[in-house]
Structures are given as structure tokens and as C-alpha cells.
C-alpha positions as a Markdown table, in Angstrom:
| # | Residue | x | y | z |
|---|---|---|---|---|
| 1 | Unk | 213.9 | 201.9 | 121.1 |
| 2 | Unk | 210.9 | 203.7 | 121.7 |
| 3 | Unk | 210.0 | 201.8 | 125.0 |
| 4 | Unk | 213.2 | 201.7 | 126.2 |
| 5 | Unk | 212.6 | 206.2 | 126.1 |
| 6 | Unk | 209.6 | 206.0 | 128.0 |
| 7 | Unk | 210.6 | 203.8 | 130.5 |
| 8 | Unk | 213.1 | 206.3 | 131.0 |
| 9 | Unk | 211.6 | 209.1 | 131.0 |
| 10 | Unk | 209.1 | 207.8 | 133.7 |
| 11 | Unk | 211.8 | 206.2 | 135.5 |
| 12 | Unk | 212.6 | 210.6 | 135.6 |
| 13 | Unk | 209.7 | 211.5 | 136.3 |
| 14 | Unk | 209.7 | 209.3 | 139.1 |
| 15 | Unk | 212.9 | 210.8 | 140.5 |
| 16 | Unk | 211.5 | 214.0 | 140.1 |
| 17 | Unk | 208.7 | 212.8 | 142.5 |
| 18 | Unk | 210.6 | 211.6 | 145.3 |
| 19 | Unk | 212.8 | 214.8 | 145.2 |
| 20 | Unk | 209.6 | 216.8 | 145.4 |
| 21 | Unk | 208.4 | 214.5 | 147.7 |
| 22 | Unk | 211.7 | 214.3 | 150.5 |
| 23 | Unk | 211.9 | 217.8 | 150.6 |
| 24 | Unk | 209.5 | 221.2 | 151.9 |
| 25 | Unk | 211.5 | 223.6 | 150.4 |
| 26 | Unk | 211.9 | 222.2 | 146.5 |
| 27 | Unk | 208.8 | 223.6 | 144.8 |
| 28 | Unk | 210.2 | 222.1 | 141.4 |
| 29 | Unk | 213.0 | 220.1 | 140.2 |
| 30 | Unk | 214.6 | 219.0 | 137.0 |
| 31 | Unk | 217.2 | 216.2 | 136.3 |
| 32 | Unk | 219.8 | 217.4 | 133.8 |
| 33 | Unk | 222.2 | 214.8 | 134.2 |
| 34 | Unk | 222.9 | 212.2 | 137.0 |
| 35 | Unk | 225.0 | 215.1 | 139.0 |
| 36 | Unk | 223.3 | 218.6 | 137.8 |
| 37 | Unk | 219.6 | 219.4 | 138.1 |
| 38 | Unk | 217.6 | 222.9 | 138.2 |
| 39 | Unk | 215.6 | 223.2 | 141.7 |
| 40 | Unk | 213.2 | 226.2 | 141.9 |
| 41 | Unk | 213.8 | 227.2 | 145.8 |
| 42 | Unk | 212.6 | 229.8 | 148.3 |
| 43 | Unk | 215.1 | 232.1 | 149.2 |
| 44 | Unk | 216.7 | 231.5 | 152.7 |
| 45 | Unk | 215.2 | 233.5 | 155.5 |
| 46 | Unk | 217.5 | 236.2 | 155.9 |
| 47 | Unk | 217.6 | 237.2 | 152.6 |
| 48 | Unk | 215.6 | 239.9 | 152.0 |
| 49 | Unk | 217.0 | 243.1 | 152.0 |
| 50 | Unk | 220.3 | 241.7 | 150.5 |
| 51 | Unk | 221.9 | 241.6 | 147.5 |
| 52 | Unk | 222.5 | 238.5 | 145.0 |
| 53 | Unk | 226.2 | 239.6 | 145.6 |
| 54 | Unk | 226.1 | 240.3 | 149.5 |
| 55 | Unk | 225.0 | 236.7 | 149.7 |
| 56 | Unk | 227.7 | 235.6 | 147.9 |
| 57 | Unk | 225.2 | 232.6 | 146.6 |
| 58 | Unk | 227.9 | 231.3 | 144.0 |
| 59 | Unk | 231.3 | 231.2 | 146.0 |
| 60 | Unk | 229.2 | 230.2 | 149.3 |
| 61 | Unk | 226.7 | 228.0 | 148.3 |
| 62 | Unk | 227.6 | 226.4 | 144.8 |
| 63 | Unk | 224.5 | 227.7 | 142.7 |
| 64 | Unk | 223.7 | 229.7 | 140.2 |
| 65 | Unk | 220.7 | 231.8 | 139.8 |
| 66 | Unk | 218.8 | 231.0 | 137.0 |
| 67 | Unk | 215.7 | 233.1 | 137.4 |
| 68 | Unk | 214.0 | 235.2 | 140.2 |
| 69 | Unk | 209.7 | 234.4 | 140.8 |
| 70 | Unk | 207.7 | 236.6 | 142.7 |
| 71 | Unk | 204.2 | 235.9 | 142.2 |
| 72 | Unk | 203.4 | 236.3 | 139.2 |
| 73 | Unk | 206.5 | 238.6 | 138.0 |
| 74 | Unk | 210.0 | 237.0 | 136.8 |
| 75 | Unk | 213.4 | 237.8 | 136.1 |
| 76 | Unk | 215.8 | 236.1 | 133.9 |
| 77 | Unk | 219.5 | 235.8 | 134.8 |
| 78 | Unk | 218.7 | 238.7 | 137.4 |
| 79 | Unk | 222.3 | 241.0 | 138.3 |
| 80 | Unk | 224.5 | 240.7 | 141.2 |
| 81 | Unk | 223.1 | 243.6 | 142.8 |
| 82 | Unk | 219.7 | 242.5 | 142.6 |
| 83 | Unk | 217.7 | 242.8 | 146.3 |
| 84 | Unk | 216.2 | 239.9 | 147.6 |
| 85 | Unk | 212.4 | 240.2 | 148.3 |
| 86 | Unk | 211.0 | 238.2 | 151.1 |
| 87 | Unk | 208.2 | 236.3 | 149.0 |
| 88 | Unk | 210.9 | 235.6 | 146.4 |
| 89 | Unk | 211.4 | 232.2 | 145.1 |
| 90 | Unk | 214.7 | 231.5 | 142.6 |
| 91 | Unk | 215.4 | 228.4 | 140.1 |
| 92 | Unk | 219.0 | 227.3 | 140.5 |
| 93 | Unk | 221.2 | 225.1 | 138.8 |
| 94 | Unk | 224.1 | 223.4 | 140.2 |
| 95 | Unk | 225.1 | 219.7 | 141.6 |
| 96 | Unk | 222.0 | 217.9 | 142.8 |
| 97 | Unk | 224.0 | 217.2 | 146.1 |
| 98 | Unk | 224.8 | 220.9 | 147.0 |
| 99 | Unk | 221.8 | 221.9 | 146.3 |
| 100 | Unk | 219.9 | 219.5 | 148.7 |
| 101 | Unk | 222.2 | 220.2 | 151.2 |
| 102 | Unk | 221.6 | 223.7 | 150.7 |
| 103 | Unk | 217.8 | 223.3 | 150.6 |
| 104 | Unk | 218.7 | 221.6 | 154.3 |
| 105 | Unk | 218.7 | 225.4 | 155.5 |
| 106 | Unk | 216.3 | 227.0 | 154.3 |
């Protein structure tokens, strides 16, 4: 039983790799399930100056905004009218597909 975890979890951490890996803009990742993961993300360019809800980042892009990083400061389940800064980076959750499409943009 024991083996068959760790082969597993490296099989995961593996993943997590290639995610990392096939993409500039994911600065971490995290599997949840085969379909959701948490991606920590810069913010598009664009952004700054604007409000979580002027972007409309749930409806328009199918994330959720977990936390907000900037340097060394972070906020937790930040508000809708939170501003964007332009060194900002976010953690999302949300299908691993939309996400990575989304990531496409930035």
C-alpha cells in the first residue's frame, strides 16, 4: 500500500514538473484532482489599475482568486473591489484546462 502512495505521489510531482515546465507564466501549480488544480499566476498585463470586479475574472475567465502576492505581502480571499497592482501575482483555482488556456495570455 505504502508503495503504491509513493509512486503516486511522485507520479504528482512529476506532473507538477511538466506543468511548471510547459509554461512561463505558472510560477506554481498544484493537482487537486484530475480536472481542478491551484496555479499561482501573474496577473495579465492590463491589469493594473483595475478592480478584481472590473475584470470580471470569474464570469470571464473561470477562476477564482484564492490569494493575492506581492513581494513579500499577501492577501487571503482579497474583495471584488480590490486594485490590481502591476507586480502582483494571484493563486487561482479552477479547471486545469481553463486555466492553461488562460495562462496562454498572459
Amino acid at each position: 500500500m505504502f508503495t503504491l502512495i509513493k509512486i503516486w505521489l511522485k507520479n504528482l510531482q512529476y506532473v507538477a514538473a511538466a506543468v511548471r515546465c510547459s509554461a512561463d507564466n505558472i510560477l506554481d501549480y498544484f493537482s487537486i484532482t484530475n480536472e481542478y488544480s491551484i496555479f499561482e499566476i501573474p496577473i495579465m498585463p492590463g491589469w493594473a489599475g483595475n478592480s478584481i470586479e472590473e475584470v470580471n475574472v470569474r464570469k470571464k475567465y473561470h477562476i477564482n482568486i484564492l490569494l493575492i502576492k506581492n513581494g513579500n505581502s499577501i492577501m487571503t480571499m482579497p474583495k471584488a473591489d480590490y486594485i490590481f497592482k502591476e507586480d502582483d501575482q494571484i493563486v487561482v483555482i479552477g479547471r486545469s484546462m481553463e486555466v492553461l488556456k488562460f495562462t496562454d495570455n498572459i
